[in-house]
N, C-alpha and C positions, 0 to 999 in steps of 0.2 A: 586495461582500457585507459588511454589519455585522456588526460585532463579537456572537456568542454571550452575553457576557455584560457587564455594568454597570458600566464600570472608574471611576464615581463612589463604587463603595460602598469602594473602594480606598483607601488613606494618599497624599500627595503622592511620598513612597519609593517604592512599588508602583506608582503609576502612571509615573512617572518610567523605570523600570524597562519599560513595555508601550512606552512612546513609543519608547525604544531598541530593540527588538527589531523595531519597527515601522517606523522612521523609518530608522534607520541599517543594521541587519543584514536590513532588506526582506521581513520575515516578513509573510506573509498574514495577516489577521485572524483565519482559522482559529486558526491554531495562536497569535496570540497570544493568544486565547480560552482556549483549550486551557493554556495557563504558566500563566493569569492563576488560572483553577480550580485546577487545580493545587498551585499555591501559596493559593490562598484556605482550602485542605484543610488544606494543611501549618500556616499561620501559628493556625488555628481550633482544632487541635491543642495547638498550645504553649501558647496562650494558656488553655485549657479546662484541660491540667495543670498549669499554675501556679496555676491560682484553686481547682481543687477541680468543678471541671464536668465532668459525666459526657457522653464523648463521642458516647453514644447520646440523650441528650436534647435537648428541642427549645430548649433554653435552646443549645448548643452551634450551631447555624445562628441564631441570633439573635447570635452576637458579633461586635463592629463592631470590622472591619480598620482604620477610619480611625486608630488609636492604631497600627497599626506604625511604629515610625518608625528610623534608624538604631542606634539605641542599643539597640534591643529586638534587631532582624535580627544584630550585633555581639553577645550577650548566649549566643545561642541557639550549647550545645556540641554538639560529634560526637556523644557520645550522645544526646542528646533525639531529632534524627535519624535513628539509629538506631530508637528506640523508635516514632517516627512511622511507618517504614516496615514495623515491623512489626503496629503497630497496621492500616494501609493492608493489609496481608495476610492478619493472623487476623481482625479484626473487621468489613474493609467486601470482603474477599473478594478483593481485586485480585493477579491471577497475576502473576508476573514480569515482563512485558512493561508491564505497567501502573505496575507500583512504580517499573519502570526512567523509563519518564516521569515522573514522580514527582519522581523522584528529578534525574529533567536539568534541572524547570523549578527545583531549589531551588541546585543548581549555575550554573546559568545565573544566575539570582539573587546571587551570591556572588562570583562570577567578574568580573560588573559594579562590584560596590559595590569590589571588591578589587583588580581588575588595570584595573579603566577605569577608575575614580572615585577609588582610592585615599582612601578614606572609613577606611579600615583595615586592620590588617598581615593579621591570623591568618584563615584560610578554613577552616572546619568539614569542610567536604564532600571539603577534595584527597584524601584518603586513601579515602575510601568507594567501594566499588567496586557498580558497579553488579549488581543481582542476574542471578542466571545463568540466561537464556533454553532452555528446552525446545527444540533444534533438530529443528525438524518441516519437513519437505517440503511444497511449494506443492502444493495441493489444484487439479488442474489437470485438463480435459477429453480426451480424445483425438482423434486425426485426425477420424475416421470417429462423435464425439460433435457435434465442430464442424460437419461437413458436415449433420448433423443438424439441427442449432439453424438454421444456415442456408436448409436444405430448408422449417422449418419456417414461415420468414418467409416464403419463395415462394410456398407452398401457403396462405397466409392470404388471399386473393384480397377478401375482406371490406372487410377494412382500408384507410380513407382513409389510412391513415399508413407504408402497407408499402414505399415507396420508400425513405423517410425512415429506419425501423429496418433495412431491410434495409442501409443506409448504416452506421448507427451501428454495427449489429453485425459487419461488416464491419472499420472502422478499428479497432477494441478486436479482434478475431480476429489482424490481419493487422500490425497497427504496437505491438501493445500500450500504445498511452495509458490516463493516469488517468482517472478519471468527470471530476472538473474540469477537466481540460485540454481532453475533448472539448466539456462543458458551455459550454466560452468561444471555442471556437473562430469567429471572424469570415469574412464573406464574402472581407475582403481581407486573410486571414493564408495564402490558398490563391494559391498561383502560377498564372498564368495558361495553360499548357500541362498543369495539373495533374500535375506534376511531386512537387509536394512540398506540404507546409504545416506553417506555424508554429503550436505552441503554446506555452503560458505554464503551467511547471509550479511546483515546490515552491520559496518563495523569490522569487517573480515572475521565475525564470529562466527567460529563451523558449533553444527550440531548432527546430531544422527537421529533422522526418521524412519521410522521403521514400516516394514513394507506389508500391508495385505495380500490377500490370495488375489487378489484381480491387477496386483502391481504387480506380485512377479509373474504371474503367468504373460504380463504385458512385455513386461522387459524380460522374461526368459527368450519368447518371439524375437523382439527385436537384436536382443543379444547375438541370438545363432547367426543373425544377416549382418551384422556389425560386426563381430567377428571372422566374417568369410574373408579368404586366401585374399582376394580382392581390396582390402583394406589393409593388409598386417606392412604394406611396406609404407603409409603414411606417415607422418612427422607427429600429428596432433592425438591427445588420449582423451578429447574429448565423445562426448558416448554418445551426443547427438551429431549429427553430421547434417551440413547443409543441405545436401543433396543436388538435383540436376547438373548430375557428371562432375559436380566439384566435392572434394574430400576435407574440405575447411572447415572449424565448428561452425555448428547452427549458429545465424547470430538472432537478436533480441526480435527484431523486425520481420525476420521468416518466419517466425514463431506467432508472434501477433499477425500476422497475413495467414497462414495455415490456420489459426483457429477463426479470424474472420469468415474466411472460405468455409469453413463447417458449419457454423453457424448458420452461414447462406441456406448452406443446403439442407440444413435441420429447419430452417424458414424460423428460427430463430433472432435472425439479421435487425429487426425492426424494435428490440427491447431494451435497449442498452446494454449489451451486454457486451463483454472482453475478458483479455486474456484474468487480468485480475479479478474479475467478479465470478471466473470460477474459485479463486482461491477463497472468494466472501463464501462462495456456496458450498466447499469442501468445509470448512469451519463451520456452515449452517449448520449440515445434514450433521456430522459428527457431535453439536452440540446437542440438538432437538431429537433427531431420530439413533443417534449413536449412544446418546446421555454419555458423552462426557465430561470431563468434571471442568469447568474452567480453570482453576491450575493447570492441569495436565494438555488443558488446551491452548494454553500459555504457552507452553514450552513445544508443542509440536507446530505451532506455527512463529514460534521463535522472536516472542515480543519482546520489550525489554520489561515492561511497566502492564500490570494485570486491567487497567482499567484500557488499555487498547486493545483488551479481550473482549469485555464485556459488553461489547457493543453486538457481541455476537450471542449474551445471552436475551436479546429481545424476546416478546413471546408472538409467533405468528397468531394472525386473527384463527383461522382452524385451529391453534391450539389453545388458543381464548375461549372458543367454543364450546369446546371438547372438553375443557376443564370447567365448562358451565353444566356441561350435562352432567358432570361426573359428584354434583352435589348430592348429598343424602335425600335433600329436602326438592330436590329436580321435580320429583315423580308425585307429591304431593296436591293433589285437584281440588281448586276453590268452591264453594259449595252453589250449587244449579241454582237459578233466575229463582227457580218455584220455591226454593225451597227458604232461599231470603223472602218471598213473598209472605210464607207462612211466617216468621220472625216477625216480619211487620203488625201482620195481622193479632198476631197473640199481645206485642205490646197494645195496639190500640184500644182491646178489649180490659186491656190491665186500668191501661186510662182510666177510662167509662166507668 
């Protein structure tokens, strides 16, 4: 996949700096897209406050990064960054999570020229703490929403393509992968007894998930039709295919449009729900109703850091419940009106 954005409008510093993230630390072009923006915001910033440019005009997207150069990126104190980030909050709207990005591609940035370059001693950013994320619970489907979404695919009898999503919707229910990972997945990252299959997630780091009874009996189906005489003289080994009359891989966007569309028709459409919040929900049901163990859940949905697991051991309200009835002392009955009356009575007589 190419790069999102134009790393020629870049300083030879900035770029230097993408090549690294790219080459060496193995960042997908996403996400070095993603720093390179980032930082294009940040540096468009200082330089628009130092000259007197208002950061809402269109002279302000007209300033040419090519003049970043070390001496500028060395120049730039703790606070102007500061002021950046706040600017990135009241003025272009960005919540926490976005500042927090932000704010990691200008650290990452620093961290380089600093602790790998040794270009220079002082680092602006060590001290700035990232801003504090709203801890909100994964927006996730239930049992008997899932069976739904899935019912939905069955009942589409229409569909040239219903082997195919009924697949897809399938491995993102039951192994929770990313949209990318499934996106790339190849004919020969699947073991041969379908067993298992490799994908290629954040970082180009592959792993291997392994497959239940309702995965392969899914992609056994769709195997036999992906494999027909009708494909074998195509150029691509990717396992999903486009479809309508083209033999191209699925790309990211067919994928999110197919499972919109089911949704629709599961009358699911109105919950928030997407391609990613089945993976919240494949991670739900396998923590809660699968019990299992958060390590292990660590690694099948391929985190780096265990505490971006743990967002999935929340405990649902029915299982708050549930775990209310299940006290010893549940079943235990306060004693009847009458029979506090009688209490009463005996003290007063004690009185007397």
């Amino acid at each position: 996949m190419p790069y999102t954005i134009d790393l020629n409008e870049f300083s030879p510093v900035l770029r230097e700096f993408a090549d690294y993230k790219s080459a060496i630390q193995n960042c997908s072009q996403k996400t070095v897209s993603e720093y390179m923006t980032d930082l294009r915001t940040f540096f468009r910033y200082i330089i628009a406050k130092r000259r007197g440019i208002d950061p809402d005009s269109e002279d302000f997207l007209k300033i040419d990064l090519k003049i970043v150069d070390l001496e500028m990126i060395q120049s730039i104190g703790t606070m102007e960054i500061y002021s950046f980030l706040k600017y990135a909050g009241d003025d272009r709207g960005n919540n926490a999570a976005a500042r927090s990005r932000k704010l990691s591609a200008i650290k990452a940035l620093y961290k380089y020229y600093v602790n790998k370059k040794h270009a220079f001693k002082d680092n602006p950013t060590a001290d700035i703490e990232s801003p504090k994320k709203k801890k909100a619970l994964p927006k996730v489907m239930s049992l008997d929403e899932s069976l739904t979404l899935l019912q939905a695919v069955k009942n589409d009898e229409m569909s040239k393509t219903r082997i195919r999503d009924y697949c897809i919707i399938t491995l993102f229910l039951n192994c929770g992968m990313r949209l990318s990972e499934l996106a790339g997945i190849k004919i020969t990252d699947i073991d041969s007894e379908l067993r298992s299959l490799r994908v290629t997630g954040k970082g180009s780091k592959e792993r291997i998930i392994y497959l239940n009874d309702a995965c392969r009996m899914a992609l056994g189906d769709y195997l036999t039709e992906r494999l027909d005489e009708k494909y074998r003289n195509i150029e691509t080994k990717a396992l999903f295919l486009s479809g309508r009359g083209r033999n191209d891989p699925i790309s990211v966007k067919t994928v999110q449009w197919m499972v919109k569309k089911y949704l629709d028709l599961a009358g699911l459409s109105n919950r928030g729900y997407s391609v990613h919040k089945l993976r919240h929900t494949a991670a739900t049901l396998m923590y809660q109703s699968g019990h299992v163990d958060v390590r292990t859940l660590k690694d099948i949905l391929g985190h780096e850091q265990l505490n971006t697991t743990q967002i999935y051991t929340h405990v649902s309200n029915q299982s708050m419940e549930e775990a209310m009835a299940q006290n010893p002392l549940a079943s235990v009955k306060p004693p009847k009106i009458h029979e506090l009356k009688k209490i009463e009575n005996s003290e007063d007589e004690t009185d007397t």
